[in-house]
DSSP file (Angstrom, degrees, kcal/mol; ACC not computed):
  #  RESIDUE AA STRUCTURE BP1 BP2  ACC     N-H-->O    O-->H-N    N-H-->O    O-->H-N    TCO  KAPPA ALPHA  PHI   PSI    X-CA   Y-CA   Z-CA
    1    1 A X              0   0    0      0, 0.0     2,-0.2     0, 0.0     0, 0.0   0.000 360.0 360.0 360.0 119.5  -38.4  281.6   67.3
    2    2 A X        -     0   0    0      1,-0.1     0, 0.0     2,-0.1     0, 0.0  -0.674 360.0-151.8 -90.8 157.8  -37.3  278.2   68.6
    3    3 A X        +     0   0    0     -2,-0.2     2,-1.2     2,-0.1    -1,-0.1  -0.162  58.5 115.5-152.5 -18.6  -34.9  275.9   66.6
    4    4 A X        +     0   0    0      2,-0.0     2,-0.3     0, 0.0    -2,-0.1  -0.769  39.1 172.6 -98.0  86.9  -36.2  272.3   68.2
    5    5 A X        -     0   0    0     -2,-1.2     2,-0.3     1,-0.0    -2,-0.1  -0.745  24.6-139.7 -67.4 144.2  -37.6  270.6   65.3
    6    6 A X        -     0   0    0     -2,-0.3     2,-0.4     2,-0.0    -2,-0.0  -0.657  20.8-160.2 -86.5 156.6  -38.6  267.1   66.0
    7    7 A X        -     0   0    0     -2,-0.3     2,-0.8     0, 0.0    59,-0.0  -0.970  29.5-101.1-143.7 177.8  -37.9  264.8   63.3
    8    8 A X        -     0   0    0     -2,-0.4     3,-0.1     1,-0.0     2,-0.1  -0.708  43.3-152.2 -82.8  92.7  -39.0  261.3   62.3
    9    9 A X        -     0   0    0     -2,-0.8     2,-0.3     1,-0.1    -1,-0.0  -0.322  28.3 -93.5 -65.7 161.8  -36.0  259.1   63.6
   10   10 A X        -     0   0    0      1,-0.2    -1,-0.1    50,-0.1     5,-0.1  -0.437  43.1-109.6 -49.2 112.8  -35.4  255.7   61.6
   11   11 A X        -     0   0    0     -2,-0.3     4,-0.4     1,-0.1    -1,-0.2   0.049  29.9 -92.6 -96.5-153.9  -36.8  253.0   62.6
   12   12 A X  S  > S+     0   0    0      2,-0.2     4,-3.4     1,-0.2     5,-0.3   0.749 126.3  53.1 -94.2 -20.7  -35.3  249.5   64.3
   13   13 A X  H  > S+     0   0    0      1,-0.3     4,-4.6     2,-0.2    -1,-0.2   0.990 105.4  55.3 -76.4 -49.8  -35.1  247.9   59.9
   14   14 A X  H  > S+     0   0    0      1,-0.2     4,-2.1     2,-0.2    -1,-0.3   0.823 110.6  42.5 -53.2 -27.2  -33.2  251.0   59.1
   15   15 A X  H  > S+     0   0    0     -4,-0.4     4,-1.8     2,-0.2    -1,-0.2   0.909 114.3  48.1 -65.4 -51.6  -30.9  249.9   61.8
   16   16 A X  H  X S+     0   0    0     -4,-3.4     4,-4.0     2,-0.2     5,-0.4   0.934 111.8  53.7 -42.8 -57.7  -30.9  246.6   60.9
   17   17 A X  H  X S+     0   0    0     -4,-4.6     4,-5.2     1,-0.3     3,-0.2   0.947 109.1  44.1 -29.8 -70.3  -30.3  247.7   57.4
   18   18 A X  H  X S+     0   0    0     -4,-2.1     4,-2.1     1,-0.2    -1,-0.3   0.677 115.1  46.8 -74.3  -7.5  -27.6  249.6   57.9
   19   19 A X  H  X S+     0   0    0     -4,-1.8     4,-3.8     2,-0.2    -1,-0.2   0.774 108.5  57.0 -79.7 -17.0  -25.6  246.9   60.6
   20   20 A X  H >X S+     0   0    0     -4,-4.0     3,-2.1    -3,-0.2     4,-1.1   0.987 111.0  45.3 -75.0 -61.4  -26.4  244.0   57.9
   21   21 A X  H >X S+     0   0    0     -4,-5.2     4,-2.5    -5,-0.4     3,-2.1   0.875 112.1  57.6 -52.8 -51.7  -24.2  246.8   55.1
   22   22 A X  H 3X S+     0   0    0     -4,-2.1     4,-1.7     1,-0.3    -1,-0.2   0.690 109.4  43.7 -30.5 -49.5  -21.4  247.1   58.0
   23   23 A X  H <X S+     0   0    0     -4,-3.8     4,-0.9    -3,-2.1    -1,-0.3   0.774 108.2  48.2 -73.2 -17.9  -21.0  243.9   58.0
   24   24 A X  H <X S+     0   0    0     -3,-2.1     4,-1.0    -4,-1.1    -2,-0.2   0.595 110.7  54.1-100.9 -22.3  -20.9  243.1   54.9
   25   25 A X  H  X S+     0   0    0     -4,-2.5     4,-2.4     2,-0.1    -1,-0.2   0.923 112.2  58.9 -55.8 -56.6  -18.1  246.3   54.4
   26   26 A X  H  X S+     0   0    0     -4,-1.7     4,-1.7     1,-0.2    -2,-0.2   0.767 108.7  32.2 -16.2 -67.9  -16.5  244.3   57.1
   27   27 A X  H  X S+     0   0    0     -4,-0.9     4,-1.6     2,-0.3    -1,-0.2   0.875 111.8  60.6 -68.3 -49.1  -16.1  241.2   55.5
   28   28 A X  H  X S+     0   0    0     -4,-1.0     4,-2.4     2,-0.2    -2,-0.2   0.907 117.0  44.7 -56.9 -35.0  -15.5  243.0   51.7
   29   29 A X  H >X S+     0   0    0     -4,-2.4     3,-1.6     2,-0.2     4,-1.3   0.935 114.5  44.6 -87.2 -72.9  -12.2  244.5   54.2
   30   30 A X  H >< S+     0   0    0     -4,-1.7     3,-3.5     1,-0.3     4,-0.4   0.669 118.3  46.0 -31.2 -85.9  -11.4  241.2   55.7
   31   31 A X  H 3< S+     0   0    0     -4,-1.6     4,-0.3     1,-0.3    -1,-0.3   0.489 103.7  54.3 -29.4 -37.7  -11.6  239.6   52.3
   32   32 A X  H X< S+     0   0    0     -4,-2.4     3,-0.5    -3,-1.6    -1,-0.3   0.695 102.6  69.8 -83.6  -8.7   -9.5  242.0   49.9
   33   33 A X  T << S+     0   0    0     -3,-3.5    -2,-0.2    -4,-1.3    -1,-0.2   0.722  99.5  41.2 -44.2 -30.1   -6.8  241.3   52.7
   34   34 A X  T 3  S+     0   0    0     -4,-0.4     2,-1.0    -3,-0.2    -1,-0.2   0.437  93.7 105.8-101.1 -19.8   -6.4  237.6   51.6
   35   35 A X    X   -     0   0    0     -3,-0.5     3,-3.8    -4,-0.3     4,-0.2  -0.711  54.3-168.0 -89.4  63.1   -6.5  238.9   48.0
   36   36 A X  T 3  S+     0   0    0     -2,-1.0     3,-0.4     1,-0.3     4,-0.2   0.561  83.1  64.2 -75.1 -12.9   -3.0  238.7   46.7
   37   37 A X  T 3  S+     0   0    0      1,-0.2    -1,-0.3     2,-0.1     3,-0.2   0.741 104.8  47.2 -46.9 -41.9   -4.0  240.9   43.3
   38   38 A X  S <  S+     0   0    0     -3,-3.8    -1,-0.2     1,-0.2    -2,-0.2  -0.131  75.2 103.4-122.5  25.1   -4.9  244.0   45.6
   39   39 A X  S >  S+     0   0    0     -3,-0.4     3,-0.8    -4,-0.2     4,-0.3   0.872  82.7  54.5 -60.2 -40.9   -1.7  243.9   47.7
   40   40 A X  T 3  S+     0   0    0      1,-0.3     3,-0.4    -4,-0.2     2,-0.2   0.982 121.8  27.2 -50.0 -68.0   -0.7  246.9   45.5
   41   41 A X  T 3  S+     0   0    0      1,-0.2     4,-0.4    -4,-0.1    -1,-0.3  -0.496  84.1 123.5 -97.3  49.8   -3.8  248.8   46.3
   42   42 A X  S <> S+     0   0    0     -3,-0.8     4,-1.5    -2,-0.2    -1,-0.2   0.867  76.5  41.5 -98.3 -69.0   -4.4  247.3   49.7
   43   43 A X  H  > S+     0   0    0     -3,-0.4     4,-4.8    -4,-0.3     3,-0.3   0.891 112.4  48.1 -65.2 -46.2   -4.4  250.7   51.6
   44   44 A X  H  > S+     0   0    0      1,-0.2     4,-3.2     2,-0.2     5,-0.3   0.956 114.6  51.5 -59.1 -52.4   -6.4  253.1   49.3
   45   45 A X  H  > S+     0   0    0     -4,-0.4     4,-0.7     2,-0.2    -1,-0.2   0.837 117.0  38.7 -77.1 -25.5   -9.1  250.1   49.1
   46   46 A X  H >X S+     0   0    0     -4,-1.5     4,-5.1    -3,-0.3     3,-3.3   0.962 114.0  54.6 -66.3 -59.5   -9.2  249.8   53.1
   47   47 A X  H 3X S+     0   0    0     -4,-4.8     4,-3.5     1,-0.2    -2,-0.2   0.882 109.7  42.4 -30.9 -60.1   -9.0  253.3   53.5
   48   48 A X  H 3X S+     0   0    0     -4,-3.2     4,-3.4    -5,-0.3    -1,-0.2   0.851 115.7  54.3 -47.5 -29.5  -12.2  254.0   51.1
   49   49 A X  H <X S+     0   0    0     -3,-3.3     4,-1.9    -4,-0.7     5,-0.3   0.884 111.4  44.3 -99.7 -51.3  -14.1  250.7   53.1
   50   50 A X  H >X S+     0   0    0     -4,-5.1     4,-3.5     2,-0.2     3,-0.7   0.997 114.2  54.4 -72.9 -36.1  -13.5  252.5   56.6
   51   51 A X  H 3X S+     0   0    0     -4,-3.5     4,-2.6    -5,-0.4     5,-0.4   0.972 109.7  43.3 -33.1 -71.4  -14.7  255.8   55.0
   52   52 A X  H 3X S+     0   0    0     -4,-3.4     4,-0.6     1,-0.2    -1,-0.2   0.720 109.8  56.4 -68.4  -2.4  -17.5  254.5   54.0
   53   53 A X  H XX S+     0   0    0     -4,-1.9     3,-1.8    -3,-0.7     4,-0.8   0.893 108.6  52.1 -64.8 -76.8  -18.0  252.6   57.5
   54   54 A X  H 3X S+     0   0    0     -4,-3.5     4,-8.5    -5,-0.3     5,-0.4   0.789 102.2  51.8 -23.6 -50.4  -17.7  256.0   59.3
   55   55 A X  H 3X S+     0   0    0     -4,-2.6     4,-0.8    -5,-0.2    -1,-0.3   0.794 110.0  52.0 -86.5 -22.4  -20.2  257.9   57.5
   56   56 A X  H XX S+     0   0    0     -3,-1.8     4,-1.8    -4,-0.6     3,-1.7   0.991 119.8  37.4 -24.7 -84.1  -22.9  254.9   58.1
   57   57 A X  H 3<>S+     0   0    0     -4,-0.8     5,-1.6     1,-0.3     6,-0.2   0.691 118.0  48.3 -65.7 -24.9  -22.1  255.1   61.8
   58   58 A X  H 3<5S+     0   0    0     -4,-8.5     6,-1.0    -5,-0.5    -1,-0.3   0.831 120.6  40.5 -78.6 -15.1  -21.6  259.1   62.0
   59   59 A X  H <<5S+     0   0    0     -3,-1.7     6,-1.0    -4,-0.8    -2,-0.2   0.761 131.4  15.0-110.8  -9.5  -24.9  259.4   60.2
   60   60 A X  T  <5S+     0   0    0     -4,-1.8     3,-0.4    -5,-0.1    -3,-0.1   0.735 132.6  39.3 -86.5 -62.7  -27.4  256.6   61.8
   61   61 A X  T   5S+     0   0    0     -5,-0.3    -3,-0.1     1,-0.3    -4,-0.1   0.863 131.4  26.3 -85.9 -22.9  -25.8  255.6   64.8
   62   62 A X  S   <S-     0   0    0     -5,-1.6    -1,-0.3    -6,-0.2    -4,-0.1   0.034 103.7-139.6-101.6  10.6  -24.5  259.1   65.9
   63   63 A X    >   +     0   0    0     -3,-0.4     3,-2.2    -6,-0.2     4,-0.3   0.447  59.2 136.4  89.5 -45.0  -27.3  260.5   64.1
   64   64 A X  T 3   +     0   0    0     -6,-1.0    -1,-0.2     1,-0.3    -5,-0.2   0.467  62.3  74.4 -75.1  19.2  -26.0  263.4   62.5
   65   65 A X  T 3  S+     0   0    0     -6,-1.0    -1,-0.3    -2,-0.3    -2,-0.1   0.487 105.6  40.6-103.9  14.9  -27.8  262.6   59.2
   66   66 A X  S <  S+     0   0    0     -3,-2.2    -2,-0.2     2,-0.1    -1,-0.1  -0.179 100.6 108.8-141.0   8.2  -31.2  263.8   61.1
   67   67 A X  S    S-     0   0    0     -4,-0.3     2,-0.2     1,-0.1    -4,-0.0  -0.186  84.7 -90.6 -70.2 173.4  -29.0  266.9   62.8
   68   68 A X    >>  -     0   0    0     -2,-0.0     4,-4.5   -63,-0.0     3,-0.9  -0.557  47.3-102.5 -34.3 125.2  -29.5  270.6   61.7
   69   69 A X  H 3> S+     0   0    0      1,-0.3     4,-2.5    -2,-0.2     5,-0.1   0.758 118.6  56.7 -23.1 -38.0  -27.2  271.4   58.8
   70   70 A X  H 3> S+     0   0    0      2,-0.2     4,-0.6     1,-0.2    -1,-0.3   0.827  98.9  47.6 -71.8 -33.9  -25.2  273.1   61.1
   71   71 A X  H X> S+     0   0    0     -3,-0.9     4,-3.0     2,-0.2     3,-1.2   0.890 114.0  54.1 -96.1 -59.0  -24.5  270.8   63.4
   72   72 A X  H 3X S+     0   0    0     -4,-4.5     4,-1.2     1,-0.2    -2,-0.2   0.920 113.8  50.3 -32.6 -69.0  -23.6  268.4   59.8
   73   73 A X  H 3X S+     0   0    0     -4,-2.5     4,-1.5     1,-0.3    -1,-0.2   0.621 102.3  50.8 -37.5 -31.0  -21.2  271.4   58.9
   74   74 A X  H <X S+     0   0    0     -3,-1.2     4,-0.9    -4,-0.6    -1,-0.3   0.923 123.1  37.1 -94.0 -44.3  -19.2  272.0   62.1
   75   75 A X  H >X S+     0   0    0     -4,-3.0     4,-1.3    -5,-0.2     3,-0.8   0.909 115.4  48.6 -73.4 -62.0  -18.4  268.2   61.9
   76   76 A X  H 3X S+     0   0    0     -4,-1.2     4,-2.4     1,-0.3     3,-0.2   0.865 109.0  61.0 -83.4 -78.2  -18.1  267.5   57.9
   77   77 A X  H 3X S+     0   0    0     -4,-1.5     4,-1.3     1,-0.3    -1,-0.3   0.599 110.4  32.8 -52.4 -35.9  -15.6  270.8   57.8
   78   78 A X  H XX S+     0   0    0     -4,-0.9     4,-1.5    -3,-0.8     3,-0.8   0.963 115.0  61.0 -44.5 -58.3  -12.7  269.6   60.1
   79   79 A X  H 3X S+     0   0    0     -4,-1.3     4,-1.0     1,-0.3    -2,-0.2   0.732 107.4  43.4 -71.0  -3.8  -13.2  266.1   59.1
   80   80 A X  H 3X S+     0   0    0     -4,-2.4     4,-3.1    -5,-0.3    -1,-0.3   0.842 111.7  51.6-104.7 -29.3  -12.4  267.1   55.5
   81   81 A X  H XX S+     0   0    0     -4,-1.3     3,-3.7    -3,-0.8     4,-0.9   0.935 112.3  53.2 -57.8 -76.2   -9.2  269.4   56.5
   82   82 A X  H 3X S+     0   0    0     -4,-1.5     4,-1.0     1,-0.3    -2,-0.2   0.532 112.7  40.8 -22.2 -39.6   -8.0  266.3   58.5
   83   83 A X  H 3X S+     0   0    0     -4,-1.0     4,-1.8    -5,-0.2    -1,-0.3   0.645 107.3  59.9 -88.7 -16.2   -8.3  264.5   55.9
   84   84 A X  H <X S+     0   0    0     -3,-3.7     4,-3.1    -4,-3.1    -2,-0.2   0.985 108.9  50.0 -52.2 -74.2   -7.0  267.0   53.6
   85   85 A X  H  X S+     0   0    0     -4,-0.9     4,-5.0     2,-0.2     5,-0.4   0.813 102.1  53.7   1.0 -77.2   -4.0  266.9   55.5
   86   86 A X  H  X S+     0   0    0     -4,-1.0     4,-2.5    -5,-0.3     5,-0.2   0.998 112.8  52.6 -37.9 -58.1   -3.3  263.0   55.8
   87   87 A X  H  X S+     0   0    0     -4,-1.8     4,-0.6     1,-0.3    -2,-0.2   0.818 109.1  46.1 -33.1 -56.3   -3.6  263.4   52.0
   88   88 A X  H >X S+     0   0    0     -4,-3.1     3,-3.1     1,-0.2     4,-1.2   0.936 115.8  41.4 -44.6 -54.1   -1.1  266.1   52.2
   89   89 A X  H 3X S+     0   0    0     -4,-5.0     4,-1.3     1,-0.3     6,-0.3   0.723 112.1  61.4 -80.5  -2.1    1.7  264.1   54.7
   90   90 A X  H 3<>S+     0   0    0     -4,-2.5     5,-2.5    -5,-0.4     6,-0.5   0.858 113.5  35.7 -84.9 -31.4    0.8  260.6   52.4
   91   91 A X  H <<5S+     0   0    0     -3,-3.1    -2,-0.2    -4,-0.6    -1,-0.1   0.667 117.9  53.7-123.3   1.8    2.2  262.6   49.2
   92   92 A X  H  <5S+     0   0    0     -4,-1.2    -2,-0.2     1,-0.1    -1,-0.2   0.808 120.0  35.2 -19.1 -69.4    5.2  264.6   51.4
   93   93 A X  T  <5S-     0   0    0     -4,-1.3    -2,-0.2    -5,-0.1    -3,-0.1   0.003 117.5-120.5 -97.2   9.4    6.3  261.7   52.5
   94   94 A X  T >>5 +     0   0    0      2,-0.1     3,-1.8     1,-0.1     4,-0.6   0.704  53.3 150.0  51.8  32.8    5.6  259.5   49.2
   95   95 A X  G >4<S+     0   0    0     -5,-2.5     3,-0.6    -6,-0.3    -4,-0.1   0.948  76.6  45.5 -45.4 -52.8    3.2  256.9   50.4
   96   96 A X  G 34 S+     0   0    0     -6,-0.5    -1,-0.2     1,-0.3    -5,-0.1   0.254 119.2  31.5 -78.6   2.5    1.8  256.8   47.3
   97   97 A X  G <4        0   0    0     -3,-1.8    -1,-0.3     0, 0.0    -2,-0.2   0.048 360.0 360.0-142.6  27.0    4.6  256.7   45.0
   98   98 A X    <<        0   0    0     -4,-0.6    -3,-0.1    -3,-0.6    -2,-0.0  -0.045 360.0 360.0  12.7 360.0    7.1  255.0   46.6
């Protein structure tokens, strides 16, 4: 039993789509920089705006939201120890509480 499904890829508006939102997380990061309010909460709010850049680009532009499950899995489960981790050395080392 072969394994090679084809699947529908996304077409050239979904692309669009999703570079128009990239930019426009782009700009939302540029902008809460300048923001003298969110200085406090500066990092947490980039960090969360590059998350959600990644998972756009790992799951359109790299695909891997049209993978096999498996293929999701083997990436998803490192990236979430790794980032378990940071988490860990951020509250070790008291990033977050000064």
């Amino acid at each position: 039993m072969s394994h090679t499904q084809e699947h529908a890829h996304p077409s050239n508006r979904t692309y669009v789509l999703v570079a128009a939102i990239l930019g426009v997380i782009t700009a939302v990061e540029v902008g809460v920089f300048y923001v003298e309010a969110l200085k406090p909460v500066l990092v947490p709010i980039l960090l969360a705006l590059s998350a959600a850049k990644f998972t756009l680009v790992v799951g359109f532009f790299m695909h891997l939201k049209f993978d096999s499950k498996l293929y999701r899995a083997l990436f998803v489960g490192p990236f979430v120890v790794a980032v378990a981790v940071m988490l860990a050395m951020f509250l070790i080392y008291g990033v977050f509480g000064g």
